[in-house]
C-alpha positions as CSV (number, residue, x, y, z in Angstrom):
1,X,0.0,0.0,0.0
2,X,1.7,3.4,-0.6
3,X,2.2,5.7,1.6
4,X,-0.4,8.2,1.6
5,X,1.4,11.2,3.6
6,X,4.8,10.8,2.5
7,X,8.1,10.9,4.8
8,X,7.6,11.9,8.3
9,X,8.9,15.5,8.8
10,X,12.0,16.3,9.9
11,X,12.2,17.2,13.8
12,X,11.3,20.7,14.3
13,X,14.5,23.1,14.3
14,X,13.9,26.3,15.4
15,X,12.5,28.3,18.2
16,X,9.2,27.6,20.3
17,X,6.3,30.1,20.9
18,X,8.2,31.4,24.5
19,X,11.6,31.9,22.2
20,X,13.3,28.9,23.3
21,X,15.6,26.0,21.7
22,X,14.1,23.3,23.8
23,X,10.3,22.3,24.2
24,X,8.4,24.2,26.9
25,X,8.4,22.2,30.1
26,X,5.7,21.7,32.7
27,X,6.3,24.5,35.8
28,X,4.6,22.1,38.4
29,X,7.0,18.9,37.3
30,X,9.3,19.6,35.0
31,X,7.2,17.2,31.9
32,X,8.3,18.1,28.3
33,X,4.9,18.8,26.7
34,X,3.4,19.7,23.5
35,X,3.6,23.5,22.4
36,X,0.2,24.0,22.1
37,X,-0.9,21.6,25.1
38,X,-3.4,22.8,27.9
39,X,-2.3,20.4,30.3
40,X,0.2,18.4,31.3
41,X,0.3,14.8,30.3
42,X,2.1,13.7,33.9
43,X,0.2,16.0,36.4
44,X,-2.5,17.7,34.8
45,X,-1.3,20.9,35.4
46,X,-1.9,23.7,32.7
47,X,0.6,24.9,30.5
48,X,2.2,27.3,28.3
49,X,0.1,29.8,27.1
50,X,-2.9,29.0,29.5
51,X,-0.9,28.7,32.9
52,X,0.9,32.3,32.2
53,X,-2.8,33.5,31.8
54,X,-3.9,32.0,34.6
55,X,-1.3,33.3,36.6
56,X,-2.0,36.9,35.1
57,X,-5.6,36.4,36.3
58,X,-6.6,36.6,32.7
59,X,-7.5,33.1,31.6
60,X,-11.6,33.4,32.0
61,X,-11.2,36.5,29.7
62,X,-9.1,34.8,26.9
63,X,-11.6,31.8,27.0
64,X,-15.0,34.0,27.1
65,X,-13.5,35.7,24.0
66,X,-12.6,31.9,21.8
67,X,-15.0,30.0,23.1
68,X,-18.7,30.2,22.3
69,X,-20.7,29.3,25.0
70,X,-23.5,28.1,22.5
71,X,-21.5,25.3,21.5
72,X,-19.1,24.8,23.9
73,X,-19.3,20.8,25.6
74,X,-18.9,22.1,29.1
């Protein structure tokens, strides 16, 4: 059968979102995780993006403003 997608893609080489060489870490337990991860696959912390607006006290204001409540599953 062929191979429908092709090669894999080479390993990302660059920076991440938060300017950095290696991928963004979990602050509670150190986990690698995904760049674009809410949570954190070992602890179920959040991450990234969401934890630094959680920490800012901003994260109910980003989500009221991408999610719609019509159609969210919560």
């Amino acid at each position: 059968m062929p191979d429908l997608y092709g090669p894999d893609p080479e390993p990302y080489e660059g920076e991440y979102w938060d300017g950095h060489d290696d991928p963004p870490a979990c602050d509670a337990c150190g986990t690698p995780h995904g760049e674009w991860d809410r949570y954190c696959d070992n602890c179920g912390a959040l991450v990234g993006m969401y934890a630094r607006l959680k920490a800012e006290g901003q994260l109910e204001a980003y989500l009221a403003q991408v999610v719609d409540p019509a159609t969210a599953p919560f």
